[in-house]
MARFIGU-659331 format. One line per field, with one value per residue (C-alpha): residue in three letters; x, y, z. Coordinates in pm, 1 decimal. Example, Ala and Ser with C-alpha at 12.3 -4.5 7.8 and 13.67 -1.06 7.14 Angstrom:
BEGIN
residuo: c(ala/ser) $
u: c(1230.0/1367.0) $
v: c(-450.0/-106.0) $
w: c(780.0/714.0) $
***
This chain:
BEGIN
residuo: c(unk/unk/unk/unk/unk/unk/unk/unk/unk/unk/unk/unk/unk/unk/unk/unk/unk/unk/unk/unk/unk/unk/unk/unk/unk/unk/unk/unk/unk/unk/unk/unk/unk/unk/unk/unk/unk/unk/unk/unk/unk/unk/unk/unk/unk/unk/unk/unk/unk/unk/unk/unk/unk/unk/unk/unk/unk/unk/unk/unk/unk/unk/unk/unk/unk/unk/unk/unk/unk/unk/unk/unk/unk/unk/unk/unk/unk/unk/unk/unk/unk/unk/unk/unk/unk/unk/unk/unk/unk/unk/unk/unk/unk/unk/unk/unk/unk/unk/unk/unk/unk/unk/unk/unk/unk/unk/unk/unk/unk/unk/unk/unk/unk/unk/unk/unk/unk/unk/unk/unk/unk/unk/unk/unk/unk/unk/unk/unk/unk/unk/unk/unk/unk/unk/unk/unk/unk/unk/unk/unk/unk/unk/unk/unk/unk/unk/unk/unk/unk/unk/unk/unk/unk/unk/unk/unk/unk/unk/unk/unk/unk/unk/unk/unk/unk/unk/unk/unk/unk/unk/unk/unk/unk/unk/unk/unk/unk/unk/unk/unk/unk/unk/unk/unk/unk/unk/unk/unk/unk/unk/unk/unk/unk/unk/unk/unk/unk/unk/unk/unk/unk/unk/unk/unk/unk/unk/unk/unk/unk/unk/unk/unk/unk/unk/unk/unk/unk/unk/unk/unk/unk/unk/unk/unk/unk/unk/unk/unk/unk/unk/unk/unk/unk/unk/unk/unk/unk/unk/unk/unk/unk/unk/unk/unk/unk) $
u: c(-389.5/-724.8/-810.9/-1132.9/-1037.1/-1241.0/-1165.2/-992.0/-828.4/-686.1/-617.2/-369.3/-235.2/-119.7/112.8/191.3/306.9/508.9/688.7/767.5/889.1/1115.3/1246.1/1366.3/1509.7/1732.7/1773.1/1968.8/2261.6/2368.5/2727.4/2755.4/2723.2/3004.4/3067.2/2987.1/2797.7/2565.3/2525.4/2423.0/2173.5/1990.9/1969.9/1826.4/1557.2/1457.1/1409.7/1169.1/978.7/970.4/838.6/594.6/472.7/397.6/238.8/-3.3/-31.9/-137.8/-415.8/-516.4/-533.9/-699.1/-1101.1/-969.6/-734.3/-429.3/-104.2/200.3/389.9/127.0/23.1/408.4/555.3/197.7/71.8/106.9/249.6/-50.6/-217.9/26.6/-45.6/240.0/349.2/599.6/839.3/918.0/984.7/1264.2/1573.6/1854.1/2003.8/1867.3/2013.1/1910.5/2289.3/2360.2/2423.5/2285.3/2283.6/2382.0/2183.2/1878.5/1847.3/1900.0/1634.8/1404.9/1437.9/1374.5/1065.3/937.8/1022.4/778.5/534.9/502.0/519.3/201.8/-3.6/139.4/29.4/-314.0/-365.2/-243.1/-590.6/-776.8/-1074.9/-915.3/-705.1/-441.9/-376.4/-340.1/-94.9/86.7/112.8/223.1/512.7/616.2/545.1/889.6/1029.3/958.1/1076.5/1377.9/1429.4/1325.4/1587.0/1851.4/1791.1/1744.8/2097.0/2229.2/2065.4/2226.6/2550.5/2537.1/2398.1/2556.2/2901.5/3144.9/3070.7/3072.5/2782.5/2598.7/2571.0/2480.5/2229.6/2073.3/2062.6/1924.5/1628.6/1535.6/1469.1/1327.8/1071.0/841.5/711.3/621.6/293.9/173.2/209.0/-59.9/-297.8/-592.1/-852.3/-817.1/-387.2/-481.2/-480.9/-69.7/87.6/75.0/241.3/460.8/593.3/647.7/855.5/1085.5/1142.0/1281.1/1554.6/1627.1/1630.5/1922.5/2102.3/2082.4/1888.4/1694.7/1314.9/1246.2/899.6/616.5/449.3/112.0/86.7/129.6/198.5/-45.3/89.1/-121.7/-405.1/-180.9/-49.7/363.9/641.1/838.9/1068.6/833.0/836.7/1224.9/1196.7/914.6/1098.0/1379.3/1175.3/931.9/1154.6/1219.0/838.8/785.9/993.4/973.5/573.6/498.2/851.9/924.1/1268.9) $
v: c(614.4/663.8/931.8/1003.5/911.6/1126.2/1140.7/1470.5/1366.7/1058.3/1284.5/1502.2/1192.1/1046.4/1312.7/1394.1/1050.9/1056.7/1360.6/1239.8/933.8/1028.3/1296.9/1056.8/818.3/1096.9/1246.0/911.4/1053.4/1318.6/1272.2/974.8/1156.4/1109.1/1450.5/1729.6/1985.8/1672.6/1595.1/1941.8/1950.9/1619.4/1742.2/2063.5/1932.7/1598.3/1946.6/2073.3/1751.6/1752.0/2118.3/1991.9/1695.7/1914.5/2171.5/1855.4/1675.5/2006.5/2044.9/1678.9/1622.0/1954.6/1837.1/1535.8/1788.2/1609.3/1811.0/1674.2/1528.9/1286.3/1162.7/1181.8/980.9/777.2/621.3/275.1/86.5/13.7/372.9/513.2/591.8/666.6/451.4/205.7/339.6/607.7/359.9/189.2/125.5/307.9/-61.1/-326.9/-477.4/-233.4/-108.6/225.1/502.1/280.8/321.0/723.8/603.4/483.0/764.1/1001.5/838.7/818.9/1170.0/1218.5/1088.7/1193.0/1512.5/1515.9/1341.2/1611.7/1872.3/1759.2/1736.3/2095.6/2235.7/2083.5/2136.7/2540.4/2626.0/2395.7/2561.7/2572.4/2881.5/2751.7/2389.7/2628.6/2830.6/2502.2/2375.5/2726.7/2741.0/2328.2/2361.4/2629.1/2320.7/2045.6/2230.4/2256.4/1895.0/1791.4/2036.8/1886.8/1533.2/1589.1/1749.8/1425.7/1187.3/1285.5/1364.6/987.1/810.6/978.6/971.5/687.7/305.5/242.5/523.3/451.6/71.3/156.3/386.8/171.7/-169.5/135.6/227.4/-160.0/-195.2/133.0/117.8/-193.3/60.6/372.1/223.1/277.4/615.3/623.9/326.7/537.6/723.1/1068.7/1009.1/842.7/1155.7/1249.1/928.6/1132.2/1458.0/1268.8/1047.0/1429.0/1542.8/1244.6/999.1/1295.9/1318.6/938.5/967.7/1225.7/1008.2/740.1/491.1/233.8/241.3/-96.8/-226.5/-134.8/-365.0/-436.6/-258.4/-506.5/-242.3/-101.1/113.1/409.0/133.0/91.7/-236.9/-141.4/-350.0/-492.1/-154.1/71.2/-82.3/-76.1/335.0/440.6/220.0/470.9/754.7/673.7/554.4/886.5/942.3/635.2/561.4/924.5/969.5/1371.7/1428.4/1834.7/1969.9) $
w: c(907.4/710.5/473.0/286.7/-36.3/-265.3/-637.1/-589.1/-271.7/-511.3/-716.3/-508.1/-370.0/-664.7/-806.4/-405.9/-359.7/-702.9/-612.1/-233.6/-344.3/-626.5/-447.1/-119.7/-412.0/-611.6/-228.3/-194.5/-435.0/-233.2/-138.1/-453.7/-819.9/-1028.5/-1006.6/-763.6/-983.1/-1032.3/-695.1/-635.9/-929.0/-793.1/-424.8/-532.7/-817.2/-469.0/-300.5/-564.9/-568.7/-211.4/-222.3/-464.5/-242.7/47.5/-127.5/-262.0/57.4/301.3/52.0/0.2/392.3/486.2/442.2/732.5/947.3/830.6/777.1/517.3/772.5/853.4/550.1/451.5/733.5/924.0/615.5/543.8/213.3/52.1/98.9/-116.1/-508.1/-688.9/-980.2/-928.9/-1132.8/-895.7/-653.7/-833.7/-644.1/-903.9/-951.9/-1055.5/-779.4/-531.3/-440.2/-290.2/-511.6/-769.9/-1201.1/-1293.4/-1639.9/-1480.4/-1260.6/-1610.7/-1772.5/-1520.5/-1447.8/-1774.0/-1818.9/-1488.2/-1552.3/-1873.4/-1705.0/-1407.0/-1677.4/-1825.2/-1502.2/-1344.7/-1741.8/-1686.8/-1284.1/-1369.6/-1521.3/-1253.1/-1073.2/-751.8/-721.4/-475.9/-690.5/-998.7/-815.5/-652.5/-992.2/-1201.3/-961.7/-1047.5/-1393.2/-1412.8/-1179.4/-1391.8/-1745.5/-1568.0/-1464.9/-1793.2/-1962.2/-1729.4/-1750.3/-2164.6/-2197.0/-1935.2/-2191.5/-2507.3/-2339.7/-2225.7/-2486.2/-2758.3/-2606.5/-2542.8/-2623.5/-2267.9/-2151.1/-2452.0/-2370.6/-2033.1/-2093.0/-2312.3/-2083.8/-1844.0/-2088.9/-2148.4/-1748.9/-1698.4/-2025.8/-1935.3/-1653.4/-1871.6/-1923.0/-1595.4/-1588.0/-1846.1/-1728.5/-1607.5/-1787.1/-1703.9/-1738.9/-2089.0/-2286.3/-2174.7/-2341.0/-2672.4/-2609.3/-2395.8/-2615.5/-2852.0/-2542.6/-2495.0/-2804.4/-2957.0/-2699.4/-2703.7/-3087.0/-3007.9/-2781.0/-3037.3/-2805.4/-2939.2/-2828.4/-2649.7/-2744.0/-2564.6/-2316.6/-2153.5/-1810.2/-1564.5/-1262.1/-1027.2/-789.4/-840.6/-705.4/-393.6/-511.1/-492.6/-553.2/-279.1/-282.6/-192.4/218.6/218.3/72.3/365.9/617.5/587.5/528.9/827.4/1128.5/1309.2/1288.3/1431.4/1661.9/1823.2/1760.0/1760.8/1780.8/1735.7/1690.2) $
***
C-alpha cells in the first residue's frame, strides 16, 4: 500500500509507527513478567501506545481515505518509520519473553522521548493532534515515572540486576542516536539527556560512550526484526483480507 507521504503525513507516521511497534513488542510480555503486577503494568502502558498509534494513524491516512487498520496491518516493511530501536527483539538473541532489563531501559527512554514530542505536538496548530497528544503526554509521564522507579530499583539493587542492567544499557545505547538523527528531532537530545542520565546516575549505571548513528529506520531502512514483528502482527489481516468480527 501507497500513501502520499507529505512532510506532515511523515510526520504522523513516524511517532505512529514508534508507538505501534513498541506497543506489539512490550504486548509480547503479557503472561511472562517476573511478576504479575508487572505484567499488568506493561499490557496496560502497549495499550496506551497502541491508543496513541491509532489516534496518529486515522489522522495521517485521512487526506488518502485510509483508516488505522490499514496502514497498521497492509503496509509493507520498508514503509514503516519508526526507529529501530523500537523494533528490538527484548534479547539479544531474540528469545521469547526476552531481557526484563532491556525492556526497563528501553521503556525508559522511550518513554522520555514520546514525552517530548506529545509536549511539542500539544500546542501544534491542528486542534485534534494537540488534543491526541495532551491526552499521551499524561500517558507518557506515566511510563516514564514507571520505568524510572524499575531502573533504580534494578540497577541499584543486587550484584546480579545491577550487572544485568548494565550489559542491558551497553546494547540498548549505540541506538539512542537515532532517535535524534533528523533536524527537526535535533533539538530533544538535550532535555532528554536532563530527563534520563539523571535516573541512570541513580541506578548507578555507567553511561556507555556515545556513537555515530549508523541506524535508519525512520528512512524505512529497518533491521532484519522489524519483518519477523509485522509478520506476526499482519497475518490475520492477510490471510483473511477485510476480515470483520
Amino acid at each position: 500500500m501507497q500513501i502520499a507521504l507529505t512532510a506532515n503525513t511523515q510526520r504522523l507516521l513516524r511517532l505512529a509507527d514508534s508507538a505501534l511497534v513498541l506497543a506489539q513488542r512490550n504486548g509480547e510480555w503479557c503472561g511472562h513478567a517476573p511478576v504479575l503486577e508487572e505484567d499488568l503494568a506493561l499490557a496496560n502502558g502497549a495499550l496506551d501506545l497502541l491508543g496513541q498509534a491509532r489516534a496518529l494513524l486515522s489522522l495521517a491516512g485521512r487526506p488518502d481515505g485510509l483508516d488505522e487498520d490499514q496502514l497498521a496491518m497492509l503496509r509493507l516493511e520498508h514503509q514503516f518509520l519508526n526507529p529501530v530501536l523500537f523494533e528490538l527483539p527484548h534479547a539479544a538473541d531474540g528469545r521469547t519473553p526476552g531481557d526484563f532489563a532491556f525492556t526497563t531501559l528501553r521503556n525508559l527512554c522511550a518513554a522520555a522521548w514520546f514525552t517530548l514530542h506529545w509536549q511539542r505536538l500539544s500546542e501544534d496548530a491542528d486542534p485534534e493532534l494537540a488534543a491526541i497528544a495532551a491526552k499521551a503526554l499524561k500517558e507518557s509521564r506515566y511510563h516514564f515515572e514507571h520505568a524510572s522507579d524499575w531502573t533504580e530499583r534494578l540497577g541499584d539493587g543486587t550484584p546480579e540486576s545491577h550487572a544485568r542492567m548494565q550489559a542491558a544499557l551497553e546494547r540498548l545505547w549505540p541506538y539512542v542516536g537515532e532517535l535524534f538523527a533528523m533536524d527537526e528531532w535535533a533539538p530533544l537530545e538535550a532535555p532528554w539527556r536532563e530527563q534520563v542520565l539523571p535516573v541512570l546516575a541513580a541506578a548507578t549505571l555507567a553511561l556507555p560512550k556515545d556513537r555515530p548513528n549508523a541506524h535508519f529506520g525512520h528512512q524505512g531502512r529497518h533491521s532484519e526484526h522489524l519483518g519477523h514483528l509485522l509478520a506476526e502482527m499482519q497475518y490475520l489481516q492477510r490471510a483473511y483480507p477485510g476480515g470483520r468480527w
